[in-house]
BALOBA-1460 file (C-alpha; in Angstrom, 3 decimals):
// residues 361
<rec num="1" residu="x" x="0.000" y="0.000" z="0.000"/>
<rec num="2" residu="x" x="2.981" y="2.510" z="0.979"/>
<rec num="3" residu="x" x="4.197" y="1.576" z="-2.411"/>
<rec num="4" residu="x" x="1.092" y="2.670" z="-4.307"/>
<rec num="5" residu="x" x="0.940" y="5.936" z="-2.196"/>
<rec num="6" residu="x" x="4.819" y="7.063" z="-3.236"/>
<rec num="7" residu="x" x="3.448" y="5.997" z="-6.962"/>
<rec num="8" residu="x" x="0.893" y="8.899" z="-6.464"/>
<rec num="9" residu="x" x="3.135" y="11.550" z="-4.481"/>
<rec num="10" residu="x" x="6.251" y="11.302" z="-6.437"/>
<rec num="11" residu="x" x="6.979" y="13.500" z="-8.934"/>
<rec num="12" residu="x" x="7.996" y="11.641" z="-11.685"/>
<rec num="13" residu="x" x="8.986" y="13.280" z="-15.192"/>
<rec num="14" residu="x" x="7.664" y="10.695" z="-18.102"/>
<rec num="15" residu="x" x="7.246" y="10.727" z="-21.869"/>
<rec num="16" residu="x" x="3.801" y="9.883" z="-22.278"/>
<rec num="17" residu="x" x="3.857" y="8.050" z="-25.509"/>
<rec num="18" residu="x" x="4.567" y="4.907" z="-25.592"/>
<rec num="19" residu="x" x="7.347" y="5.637" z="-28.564"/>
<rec num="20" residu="x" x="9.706" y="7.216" z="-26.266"/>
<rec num="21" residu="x" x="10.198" y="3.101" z="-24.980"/>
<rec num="22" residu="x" x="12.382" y="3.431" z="-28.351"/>
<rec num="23" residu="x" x="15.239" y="4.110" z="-25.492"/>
<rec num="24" residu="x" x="14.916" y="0.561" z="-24.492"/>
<rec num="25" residu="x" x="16.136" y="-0.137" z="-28.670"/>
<rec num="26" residu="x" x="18.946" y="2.549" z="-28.591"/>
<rec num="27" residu="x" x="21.874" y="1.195" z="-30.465"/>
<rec num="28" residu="x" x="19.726" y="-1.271" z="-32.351"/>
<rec num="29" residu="x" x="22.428" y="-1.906" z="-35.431"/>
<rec num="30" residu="x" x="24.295" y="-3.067" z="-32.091"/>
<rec num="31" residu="x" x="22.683" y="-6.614" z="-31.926"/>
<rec num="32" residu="x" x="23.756" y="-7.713" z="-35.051"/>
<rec num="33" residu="x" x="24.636" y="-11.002" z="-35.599"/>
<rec num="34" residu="x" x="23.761" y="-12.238" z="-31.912"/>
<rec num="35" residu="x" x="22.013" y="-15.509" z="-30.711"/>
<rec num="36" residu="x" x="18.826" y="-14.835" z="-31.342"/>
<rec num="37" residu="x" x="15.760" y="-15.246" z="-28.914"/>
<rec num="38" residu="x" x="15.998" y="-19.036" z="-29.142"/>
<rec num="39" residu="x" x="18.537" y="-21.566" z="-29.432"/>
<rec num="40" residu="x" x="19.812" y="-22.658" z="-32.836"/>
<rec num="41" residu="x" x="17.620" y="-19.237" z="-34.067"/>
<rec num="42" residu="x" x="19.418" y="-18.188" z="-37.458"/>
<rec num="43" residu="x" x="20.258" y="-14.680" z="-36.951"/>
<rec num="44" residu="x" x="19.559" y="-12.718" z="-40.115"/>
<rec num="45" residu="x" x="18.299" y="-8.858" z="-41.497"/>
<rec num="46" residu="x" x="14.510" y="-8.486" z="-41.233"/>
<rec num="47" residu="x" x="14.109" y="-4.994" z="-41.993"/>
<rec num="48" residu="x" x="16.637" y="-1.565" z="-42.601"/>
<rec num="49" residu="x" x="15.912" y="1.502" z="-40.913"/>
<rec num="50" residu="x" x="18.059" y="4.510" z="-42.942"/>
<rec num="51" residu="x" x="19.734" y="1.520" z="-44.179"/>
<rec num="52" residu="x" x="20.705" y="-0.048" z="-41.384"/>
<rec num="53" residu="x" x="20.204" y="-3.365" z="-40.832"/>
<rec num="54" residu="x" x="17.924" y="-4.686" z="-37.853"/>
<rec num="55" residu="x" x="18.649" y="-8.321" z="-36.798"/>
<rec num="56" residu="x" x="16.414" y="-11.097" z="-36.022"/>
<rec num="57" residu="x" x="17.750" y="-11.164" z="-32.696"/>
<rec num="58" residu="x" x="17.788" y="-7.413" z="-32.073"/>
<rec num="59" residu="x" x="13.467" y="-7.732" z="-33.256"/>
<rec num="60" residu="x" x="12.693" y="-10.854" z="-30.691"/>
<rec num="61" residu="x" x="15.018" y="-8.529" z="-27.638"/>
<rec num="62" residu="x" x="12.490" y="-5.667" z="-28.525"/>
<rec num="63" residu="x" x="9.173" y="-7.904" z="-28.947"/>
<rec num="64" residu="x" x="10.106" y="-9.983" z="-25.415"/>
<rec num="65" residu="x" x="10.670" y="-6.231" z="-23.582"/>
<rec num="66" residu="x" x="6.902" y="-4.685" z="-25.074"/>
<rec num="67" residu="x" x="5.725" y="-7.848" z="-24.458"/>
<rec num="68" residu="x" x="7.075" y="-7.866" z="-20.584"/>
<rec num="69" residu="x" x="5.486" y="-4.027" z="-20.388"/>
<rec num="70" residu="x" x="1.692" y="-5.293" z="-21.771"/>
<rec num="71" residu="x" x="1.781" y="-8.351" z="-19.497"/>
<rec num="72" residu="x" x="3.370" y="-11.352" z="-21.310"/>
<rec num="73" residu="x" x="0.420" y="-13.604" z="-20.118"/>
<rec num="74" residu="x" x="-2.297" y="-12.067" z="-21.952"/>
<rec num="75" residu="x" x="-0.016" y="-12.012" z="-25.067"/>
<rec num="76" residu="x" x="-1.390" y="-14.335" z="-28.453"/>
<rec num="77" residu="x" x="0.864" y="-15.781" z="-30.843"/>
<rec num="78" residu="x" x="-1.285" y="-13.875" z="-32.922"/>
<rec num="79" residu="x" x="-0.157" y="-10.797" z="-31.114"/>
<rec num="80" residu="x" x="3.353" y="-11.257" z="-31.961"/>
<rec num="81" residu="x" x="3.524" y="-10.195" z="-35.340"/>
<rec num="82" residu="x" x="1.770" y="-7.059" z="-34.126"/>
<rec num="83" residu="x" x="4.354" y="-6.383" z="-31.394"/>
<rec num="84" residu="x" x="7.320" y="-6.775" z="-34.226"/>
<rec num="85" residu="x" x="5.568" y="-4.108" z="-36.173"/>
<rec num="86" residu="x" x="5.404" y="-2.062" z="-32.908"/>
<rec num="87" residu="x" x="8.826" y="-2.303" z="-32.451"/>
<rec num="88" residu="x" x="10.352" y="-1.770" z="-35.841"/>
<rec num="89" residu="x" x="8.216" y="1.654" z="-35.728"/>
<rec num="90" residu="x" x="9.570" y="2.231" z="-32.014"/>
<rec num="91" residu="x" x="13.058" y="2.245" z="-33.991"/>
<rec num="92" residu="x" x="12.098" y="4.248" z="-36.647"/>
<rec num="93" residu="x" x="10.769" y="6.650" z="-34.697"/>
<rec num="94" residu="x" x="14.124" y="6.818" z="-32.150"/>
<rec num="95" residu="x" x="16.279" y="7.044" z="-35.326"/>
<rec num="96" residu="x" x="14.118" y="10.146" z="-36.304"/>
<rec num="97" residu="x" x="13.653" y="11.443" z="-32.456"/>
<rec num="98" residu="x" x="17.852" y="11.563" z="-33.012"/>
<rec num="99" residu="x" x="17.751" y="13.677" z="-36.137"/>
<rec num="100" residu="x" x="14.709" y="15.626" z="-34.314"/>
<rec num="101" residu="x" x="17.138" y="16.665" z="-31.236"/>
<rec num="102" residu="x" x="20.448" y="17.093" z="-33.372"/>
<rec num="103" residu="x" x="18.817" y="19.889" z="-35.930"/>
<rec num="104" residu="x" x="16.881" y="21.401" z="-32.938"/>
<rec num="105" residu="x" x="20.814" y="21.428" z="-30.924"/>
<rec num="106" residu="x" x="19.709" y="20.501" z="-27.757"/>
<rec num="107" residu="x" x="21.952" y="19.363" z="-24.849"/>
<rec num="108" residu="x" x="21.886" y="17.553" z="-21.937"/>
<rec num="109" residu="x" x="24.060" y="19.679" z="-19.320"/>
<rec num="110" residu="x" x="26.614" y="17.210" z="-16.854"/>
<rec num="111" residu="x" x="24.956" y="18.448" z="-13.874"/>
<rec num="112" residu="x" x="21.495" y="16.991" z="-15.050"/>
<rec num="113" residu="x" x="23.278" y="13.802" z="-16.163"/>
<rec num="114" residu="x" x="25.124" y="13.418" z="-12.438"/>
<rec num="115" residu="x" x="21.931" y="14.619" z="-10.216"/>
<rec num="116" residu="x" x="19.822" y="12.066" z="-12.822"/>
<rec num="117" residu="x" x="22.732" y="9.145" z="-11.868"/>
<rec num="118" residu="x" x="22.716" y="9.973" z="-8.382"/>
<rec num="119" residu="x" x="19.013" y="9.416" z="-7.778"/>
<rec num="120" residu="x" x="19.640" y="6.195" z="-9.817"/>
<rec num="121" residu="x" x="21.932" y="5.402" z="-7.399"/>
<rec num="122" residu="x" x="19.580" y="7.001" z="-4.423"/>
<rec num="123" residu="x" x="16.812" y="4.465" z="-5.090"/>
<rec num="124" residu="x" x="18.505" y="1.861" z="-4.576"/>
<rec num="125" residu="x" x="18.474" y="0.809" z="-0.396"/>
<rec num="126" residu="x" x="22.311" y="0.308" z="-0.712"/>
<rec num="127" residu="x" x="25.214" y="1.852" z="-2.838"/>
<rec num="128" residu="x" x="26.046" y="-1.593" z="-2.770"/>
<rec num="129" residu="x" x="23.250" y="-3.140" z="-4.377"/>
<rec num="130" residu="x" x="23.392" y="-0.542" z="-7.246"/>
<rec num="131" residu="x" x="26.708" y="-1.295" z="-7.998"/>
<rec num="132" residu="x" x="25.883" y="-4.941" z="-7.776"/>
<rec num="133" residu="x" x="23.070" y="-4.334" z="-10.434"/>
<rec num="134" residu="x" x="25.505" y="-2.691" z="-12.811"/>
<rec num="135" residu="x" x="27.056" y="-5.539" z="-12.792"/>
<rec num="136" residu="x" x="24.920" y="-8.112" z="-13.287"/>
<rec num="137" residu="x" x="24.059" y="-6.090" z="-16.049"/>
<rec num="138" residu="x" x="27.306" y="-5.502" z="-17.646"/>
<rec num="139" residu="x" x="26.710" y="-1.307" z="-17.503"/>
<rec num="140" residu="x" x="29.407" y="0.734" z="-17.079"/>
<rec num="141" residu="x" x="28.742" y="3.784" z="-15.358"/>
<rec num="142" residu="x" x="29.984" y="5.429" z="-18.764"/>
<rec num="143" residu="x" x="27.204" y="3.350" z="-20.503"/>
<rec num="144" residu="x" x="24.699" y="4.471" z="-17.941"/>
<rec num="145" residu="x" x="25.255" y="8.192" z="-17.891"/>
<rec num="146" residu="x" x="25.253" y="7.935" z="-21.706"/>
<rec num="147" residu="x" x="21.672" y="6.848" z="-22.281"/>
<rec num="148" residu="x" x="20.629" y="8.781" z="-18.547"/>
<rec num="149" residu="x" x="22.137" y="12.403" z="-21.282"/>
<rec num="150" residu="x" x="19.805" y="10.840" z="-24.194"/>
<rec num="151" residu="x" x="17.020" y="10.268" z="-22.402"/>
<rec num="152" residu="x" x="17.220" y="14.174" z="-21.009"/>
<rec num="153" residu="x" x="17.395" y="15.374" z="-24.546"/>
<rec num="154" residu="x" x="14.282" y="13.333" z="-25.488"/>
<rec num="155" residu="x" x="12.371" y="15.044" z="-22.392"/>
<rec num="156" residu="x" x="13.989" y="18.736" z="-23.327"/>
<rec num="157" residu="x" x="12.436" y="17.541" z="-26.943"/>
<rec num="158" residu="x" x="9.040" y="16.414" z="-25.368"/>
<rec num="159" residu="x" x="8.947" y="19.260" z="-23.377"/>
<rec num="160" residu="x" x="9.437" y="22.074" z="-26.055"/>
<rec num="161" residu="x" x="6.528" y="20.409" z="-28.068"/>
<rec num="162" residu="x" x="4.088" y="21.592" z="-25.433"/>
<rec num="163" residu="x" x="5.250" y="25.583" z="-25.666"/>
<rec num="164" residu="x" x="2.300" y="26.512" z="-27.517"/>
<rec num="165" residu="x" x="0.046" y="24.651" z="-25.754"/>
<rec num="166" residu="x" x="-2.562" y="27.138" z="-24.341"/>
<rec num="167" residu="x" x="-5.524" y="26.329" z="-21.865"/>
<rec num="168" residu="x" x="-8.315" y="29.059" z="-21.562"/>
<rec num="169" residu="x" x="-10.107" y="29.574" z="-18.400"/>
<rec num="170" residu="x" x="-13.427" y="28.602" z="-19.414"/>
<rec num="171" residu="x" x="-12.077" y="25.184" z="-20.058"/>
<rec num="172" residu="x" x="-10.984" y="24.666" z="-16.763"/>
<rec num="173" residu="x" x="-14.221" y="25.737" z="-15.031"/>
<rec num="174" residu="x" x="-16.070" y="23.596" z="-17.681"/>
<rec num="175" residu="x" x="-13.909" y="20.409" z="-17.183"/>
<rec num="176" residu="x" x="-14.593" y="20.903" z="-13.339"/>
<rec num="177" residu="x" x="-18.056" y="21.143" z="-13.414"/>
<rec num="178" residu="x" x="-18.124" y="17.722" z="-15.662"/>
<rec num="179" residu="x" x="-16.126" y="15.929" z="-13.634"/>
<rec num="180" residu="x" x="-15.980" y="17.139" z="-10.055"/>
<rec num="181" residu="x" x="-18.374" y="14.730" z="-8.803"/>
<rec num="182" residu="x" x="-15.797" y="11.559" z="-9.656"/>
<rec num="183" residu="x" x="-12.712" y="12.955" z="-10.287"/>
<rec num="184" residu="x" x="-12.588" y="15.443" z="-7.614"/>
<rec num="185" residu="x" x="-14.475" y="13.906" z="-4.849"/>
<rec num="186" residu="x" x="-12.341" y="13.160" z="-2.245"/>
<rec num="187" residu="x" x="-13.198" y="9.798" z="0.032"/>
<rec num="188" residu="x" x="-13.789" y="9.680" z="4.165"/>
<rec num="189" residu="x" x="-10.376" y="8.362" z="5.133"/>
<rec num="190" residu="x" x="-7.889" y="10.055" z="7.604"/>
<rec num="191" residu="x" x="-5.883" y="12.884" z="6.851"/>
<rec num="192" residu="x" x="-1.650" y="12.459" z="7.684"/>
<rec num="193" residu="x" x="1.413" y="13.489" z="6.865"/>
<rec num="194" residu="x" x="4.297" y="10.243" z="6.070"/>
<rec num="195" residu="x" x="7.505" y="9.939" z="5.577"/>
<rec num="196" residu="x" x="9.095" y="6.395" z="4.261"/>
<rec num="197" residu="x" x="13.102" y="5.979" z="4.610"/>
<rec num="198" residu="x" x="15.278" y="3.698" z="3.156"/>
<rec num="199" residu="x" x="17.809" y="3.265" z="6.691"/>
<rec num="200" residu="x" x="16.206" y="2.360" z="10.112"/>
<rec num="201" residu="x" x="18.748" y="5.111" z="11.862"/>
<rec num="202" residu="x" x="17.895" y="8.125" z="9.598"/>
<rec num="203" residu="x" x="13.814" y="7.136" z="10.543"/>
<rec num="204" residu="x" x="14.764" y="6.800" z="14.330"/>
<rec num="205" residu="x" x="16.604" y="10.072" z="14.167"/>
<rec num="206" residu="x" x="13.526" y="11.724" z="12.417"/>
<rec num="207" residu="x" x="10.939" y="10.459" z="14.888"/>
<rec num="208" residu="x" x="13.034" y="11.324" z="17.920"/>
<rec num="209" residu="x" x="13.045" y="14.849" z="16.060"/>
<rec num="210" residu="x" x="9.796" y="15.454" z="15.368"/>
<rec num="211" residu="x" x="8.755" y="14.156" z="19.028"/>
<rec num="212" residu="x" x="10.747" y="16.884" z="20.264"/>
<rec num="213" residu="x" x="9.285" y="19.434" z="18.824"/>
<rec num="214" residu="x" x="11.259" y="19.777" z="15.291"/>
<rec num="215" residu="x" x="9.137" y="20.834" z="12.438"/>
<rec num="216" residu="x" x="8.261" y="18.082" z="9.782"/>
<rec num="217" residu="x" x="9.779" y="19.583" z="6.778"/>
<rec num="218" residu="x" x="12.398" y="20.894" z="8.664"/>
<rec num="219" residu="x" x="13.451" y="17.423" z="9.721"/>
<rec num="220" residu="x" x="12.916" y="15.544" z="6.496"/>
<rec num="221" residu="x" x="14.390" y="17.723" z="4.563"/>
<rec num="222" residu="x" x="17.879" y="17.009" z="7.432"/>
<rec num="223" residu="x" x="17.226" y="13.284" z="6.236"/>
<rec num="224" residu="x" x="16.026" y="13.833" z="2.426"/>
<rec num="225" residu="x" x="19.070" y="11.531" z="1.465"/>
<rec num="226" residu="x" x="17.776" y="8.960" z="3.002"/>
<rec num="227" residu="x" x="13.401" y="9.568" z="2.473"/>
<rec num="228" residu="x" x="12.386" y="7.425" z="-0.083"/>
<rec num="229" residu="x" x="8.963" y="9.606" z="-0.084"/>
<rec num="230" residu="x" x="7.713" y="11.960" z="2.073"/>
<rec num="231" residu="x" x="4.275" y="14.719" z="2.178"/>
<rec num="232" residu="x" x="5.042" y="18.508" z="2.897"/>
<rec num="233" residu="x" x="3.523" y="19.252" z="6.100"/>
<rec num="234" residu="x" x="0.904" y="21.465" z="4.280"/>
<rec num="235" residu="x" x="-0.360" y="18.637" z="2.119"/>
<rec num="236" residu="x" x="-1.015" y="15.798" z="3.837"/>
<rec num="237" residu="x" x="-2.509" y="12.576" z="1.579"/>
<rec num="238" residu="x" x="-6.367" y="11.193" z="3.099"/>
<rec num="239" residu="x" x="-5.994" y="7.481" z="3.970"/>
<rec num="240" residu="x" x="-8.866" y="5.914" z="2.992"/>
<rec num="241" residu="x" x="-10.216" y="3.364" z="5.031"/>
<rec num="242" residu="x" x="-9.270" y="0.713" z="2.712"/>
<rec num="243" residu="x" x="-5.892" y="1.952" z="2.426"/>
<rec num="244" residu="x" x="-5.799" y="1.581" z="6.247"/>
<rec num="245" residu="x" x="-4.934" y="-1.523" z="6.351"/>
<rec num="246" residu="x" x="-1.904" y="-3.907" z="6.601"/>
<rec num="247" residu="x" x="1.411" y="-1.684" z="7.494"/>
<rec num="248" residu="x" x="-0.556" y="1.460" z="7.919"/>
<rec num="249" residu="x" x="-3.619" y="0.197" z="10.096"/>
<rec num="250" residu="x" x="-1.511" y="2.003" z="13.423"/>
<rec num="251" residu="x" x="-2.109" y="5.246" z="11.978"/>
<rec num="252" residu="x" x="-5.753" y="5.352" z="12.353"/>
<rec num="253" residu="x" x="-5.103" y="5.015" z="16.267"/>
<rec num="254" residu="x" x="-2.562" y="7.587" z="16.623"/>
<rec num="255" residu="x" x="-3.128" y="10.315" z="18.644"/>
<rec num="256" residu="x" x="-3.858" y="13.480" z="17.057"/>
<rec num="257" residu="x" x="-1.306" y="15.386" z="15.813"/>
<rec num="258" residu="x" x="1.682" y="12.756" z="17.398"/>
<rec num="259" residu="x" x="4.229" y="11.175" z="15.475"/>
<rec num="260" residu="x" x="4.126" y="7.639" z="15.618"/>
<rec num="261" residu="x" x="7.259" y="4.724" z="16.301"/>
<rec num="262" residu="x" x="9.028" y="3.988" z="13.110"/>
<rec num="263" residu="x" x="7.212" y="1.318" z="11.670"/>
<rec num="264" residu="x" x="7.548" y="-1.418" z="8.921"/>
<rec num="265" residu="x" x="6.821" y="-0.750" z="5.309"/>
<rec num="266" residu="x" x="7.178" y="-2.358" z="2.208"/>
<rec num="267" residu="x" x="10.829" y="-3.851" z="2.535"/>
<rec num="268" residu="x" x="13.258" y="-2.706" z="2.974"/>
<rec num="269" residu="x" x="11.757" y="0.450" z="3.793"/>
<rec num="270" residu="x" x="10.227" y="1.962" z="7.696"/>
<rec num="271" residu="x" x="7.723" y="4.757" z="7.804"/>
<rec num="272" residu="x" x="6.708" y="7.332" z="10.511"/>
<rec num="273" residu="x" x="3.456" y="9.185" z="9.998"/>
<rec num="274" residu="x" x="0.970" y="11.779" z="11.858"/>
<rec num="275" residu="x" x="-2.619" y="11.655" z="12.256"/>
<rec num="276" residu="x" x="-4.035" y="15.083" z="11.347"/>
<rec num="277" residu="x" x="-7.559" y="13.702" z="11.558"/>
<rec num="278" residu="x" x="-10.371" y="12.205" z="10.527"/>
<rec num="279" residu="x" x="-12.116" y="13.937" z="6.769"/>
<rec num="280" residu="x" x="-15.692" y="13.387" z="5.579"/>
<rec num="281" residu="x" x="-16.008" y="12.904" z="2.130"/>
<rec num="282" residu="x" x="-16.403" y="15.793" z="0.142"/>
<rec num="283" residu="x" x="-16.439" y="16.967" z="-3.441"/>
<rec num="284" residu="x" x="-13.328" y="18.980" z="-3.311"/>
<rec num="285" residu="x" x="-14.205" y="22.728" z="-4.251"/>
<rec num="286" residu="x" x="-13.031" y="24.609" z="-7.363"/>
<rec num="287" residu="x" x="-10.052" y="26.828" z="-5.818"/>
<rec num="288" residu="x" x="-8.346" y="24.018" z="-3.906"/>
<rec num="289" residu="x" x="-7.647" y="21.785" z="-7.329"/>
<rec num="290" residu="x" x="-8.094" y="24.450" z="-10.360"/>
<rec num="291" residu="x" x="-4.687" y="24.255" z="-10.638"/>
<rec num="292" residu="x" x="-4.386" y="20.437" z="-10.815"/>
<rec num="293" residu="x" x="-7.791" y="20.714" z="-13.129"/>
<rec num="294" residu="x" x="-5.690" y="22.905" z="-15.793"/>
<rec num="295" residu="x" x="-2.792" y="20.581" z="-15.728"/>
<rec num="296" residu="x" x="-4.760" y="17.785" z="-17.173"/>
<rec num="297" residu="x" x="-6.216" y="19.676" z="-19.727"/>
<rec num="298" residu="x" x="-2.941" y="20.904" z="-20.353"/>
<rec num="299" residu="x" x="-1.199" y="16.923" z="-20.491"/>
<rec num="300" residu="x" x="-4.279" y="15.966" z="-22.595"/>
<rec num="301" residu="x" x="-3.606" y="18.482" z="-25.069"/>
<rec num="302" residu="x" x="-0.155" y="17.814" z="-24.881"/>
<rec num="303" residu="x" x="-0.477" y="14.050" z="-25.325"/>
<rec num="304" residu="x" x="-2.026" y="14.776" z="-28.480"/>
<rec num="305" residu="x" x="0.728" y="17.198" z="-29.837"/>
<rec num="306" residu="x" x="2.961" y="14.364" z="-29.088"/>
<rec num="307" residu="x" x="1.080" y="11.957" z="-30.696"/>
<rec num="308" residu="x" x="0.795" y="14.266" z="-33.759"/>
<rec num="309" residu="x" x="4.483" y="14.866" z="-33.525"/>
<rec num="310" residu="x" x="5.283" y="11.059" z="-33.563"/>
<rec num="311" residu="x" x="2.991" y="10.033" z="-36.579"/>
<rec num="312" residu="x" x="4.741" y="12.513" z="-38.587"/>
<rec num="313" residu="x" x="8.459" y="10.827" z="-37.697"/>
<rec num="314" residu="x" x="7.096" y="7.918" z="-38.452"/>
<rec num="315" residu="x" x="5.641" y="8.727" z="-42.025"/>
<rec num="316" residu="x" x="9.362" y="10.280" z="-42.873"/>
<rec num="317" residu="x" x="11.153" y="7.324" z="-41.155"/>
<rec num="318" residu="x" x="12.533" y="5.514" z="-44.232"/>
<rec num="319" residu="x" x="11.815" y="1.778" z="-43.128"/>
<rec num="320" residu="x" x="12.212" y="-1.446" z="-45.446"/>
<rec num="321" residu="x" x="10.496" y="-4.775" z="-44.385"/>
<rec num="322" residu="x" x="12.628" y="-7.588" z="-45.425"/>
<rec num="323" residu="x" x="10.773" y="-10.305" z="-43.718"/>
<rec num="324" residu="x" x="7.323" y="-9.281" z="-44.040"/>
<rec num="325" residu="x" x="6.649" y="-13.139" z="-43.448"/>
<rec num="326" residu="x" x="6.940" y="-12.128" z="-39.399"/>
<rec num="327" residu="x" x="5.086" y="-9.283" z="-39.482"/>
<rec num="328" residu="x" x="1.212" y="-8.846" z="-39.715"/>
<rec num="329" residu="x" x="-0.754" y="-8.009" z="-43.155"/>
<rec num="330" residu="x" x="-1.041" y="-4.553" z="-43.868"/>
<rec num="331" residu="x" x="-4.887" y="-4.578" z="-43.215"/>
<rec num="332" residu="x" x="-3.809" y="-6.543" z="-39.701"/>
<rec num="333" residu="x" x="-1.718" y="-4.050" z="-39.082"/>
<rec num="334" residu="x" x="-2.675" y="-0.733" z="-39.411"/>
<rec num="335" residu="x" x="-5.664" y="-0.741" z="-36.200"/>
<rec num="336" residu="x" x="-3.344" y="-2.657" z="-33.509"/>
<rec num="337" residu="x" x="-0.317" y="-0.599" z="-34.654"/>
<rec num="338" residu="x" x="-2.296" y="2.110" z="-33.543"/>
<rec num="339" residu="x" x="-3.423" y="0.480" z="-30.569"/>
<rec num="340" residu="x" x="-0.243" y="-0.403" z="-29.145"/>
<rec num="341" residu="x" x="1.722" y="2.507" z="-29.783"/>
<rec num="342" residu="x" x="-1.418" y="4.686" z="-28.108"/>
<rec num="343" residu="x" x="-0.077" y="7.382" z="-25.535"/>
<rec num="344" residu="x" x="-0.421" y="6.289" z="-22.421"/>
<rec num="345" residu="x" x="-1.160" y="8.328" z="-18.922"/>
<rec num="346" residu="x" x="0.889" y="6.506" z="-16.798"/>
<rec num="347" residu="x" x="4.080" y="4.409" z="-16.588"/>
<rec num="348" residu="x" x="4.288" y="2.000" z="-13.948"/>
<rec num="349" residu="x" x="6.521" y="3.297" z="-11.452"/>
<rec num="350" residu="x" x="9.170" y="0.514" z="-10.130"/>
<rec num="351" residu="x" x="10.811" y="0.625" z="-6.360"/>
<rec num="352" residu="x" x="13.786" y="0.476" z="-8.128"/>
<rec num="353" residu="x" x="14.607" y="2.590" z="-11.063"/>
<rec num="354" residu="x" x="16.967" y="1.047" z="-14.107"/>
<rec num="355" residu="x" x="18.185" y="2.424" z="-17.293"/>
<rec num="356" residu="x" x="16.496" y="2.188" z="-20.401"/>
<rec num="357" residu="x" x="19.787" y="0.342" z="-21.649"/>
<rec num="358" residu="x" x="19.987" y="-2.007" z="-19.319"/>
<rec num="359" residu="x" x="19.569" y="-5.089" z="-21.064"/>
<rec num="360" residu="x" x="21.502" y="-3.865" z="-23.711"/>
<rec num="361" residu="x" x="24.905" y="-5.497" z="-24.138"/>
């Protein structure tokens, strides 16, 4: 449960179309020649993106990641030929996205490449177990800042399509009134303020802290380096009653405005929390979430200047089939192309972060 509410109280910077997963294929003419996806698999060209060749082996890599992302269990074998056609177009599209961020000149600065490695590193419990990843995965740190740069110039790139993106006041009153009465109503639960940590000594210190009188974001912030998640004191999150369960059933019988013992999280993580008290539900009222009401309508809009911006690489991307026995029909594949390469809202937000690149060898 702690690990859904740091899903919804991080702030996490994605690309929202599913094309910008074309990290995952960086380096594609890489895989040439390799084993394949099965044994004895004959390794050969199926298709040439600006006339580079893309292996066999490099295709099945792709298909097995976007099919690990959808859920590989509700995956058809008739499904497969769609996914190959999803990922050649990924490629296409990062070959283009290059070209995109080379004639536009943007950079990624070092000091957005280190503080991007360092909270790599950061979400991890250990340094230890980071380091221990990177080598599992054969990443050098080299490797790892590399694609961490490319990835910031594909957000810079992102980011810059949404500079004319306008959202008029009478939208956001109009959206509101649509949808306050299930988007914006907010549940009976209790309202509190929690901090998880990734070291049982930095949470001790906290809570002796705070129990002393030290000011919440006064005192995480003294810890941040440790505080896997944490809610300003101003904006505390409403537990719902189903959310109080499990780990976070002792906050319901806290004393008002007390911080509680460290307690057990999600491991490896320990959480302290304070209950501000209990909330009736409510329909939350225009001025406390117009702001968060014009940010959707701004991301919606956005999504579909993105979405614009990506069918047009795509039509200019200058692709060859040279299998077109493992790929679907052109009637087959025009709808589910669309469908799996759809924009989507929300990535799934792992404990652990990893590079786009780190499968790649």
């Amino acid at each position: 449960m702690l690990r859904t509410l740091r899903n919804h109280t991080k702030v996490i910077m994605i690309i929202v179309i599913l094309f910008f997963v074309a990290s995952c294929f960086a380096g594609y003419g890489l895989y040439v020649r390799g084993g394949g996806e099965g044994e004895g698999m004959r390794d050969y060209p199926v298709a040439e993106i600006d006339g580079r060749e893309v292996m066999r082996s490099a295709l099945e890599q792709g298909a097995a990641r976007l099919s690990e992302q959808y859920g590989a269990a509700n995956i058809t074998s008739a499904d497969i030929p769609l996914i190959r056609k999803a990922v050649i177009d990924n490629m296409a599209v990062d070959a283009e996205l290059e070209k995109e961020i080379k004639t536009r000149k943007i950079e990624a600065p070092s000091a957005e490449i280190d503080e991007a490695y360092k909270r790599m590193m950061d979400s991890y419990p250990t340094r230890e177990e980071f380091f221990a990843y990177m080598q599992r995965s054969g990443i050098t740190e080299k490797q790892m800042k590399d694609d961490i740069a490319r990835q910031i110039r594909m957000q810079k790139l992102m980011e810059s399509l949404g500079e004319n993106v306008k959202v008029e006041d009478n939208e956001v009153t109009a959206f509101y009134d649509a949808t306050k009465d299930f988007l914006y109503k907010q549940p009976a639960g209790i309202k509190a303020n929690i901090a998880t940590f990734r070291k049982q000594e930095s949470a001790d210190a906290a809570q002796k802290a705070i129990a002393a009188g030290g000011k919440w974001d006064e005192v995480i912030e003294k810890y941040r380096a440790d505080v896997e998640m944490a809610t300003p004191y101003d904006h505390p999150v409403i537990l719902t009653d189903q959310m109080l369960q499990n780990e976070l059933a002792v906050v319901k019988d806290l004393p008002l405005n007390k911080i509680s013992p460290v307690e057990k999280a999600n491991d490896p993580f320990v959480f302290i929390a304070i209950n501000r008290g209990r909330e009736a539900e409510r329909v939350l009222p225009f001025n406390e979430v117009s702001g968060d009401v014009r940010a959707t309508i701004r991301n919606q809009k956005l999504q579909a200047e993105q979405q614009k911006f990506f069918e047009e690489l795509r039509a200019r991307a200058d692709v060859k089939i040279l299998d077109p026995e493992i790929f679907p029909s052109e009637k087959a594949a025009a709808p589910a192309s669309a469908d799996v390469t759809a924009p989507a809202a929300e990535t799934k937000s792992a404990g652990k972060a990893e590079p786009a690149s780190g499968d790649a060898k």
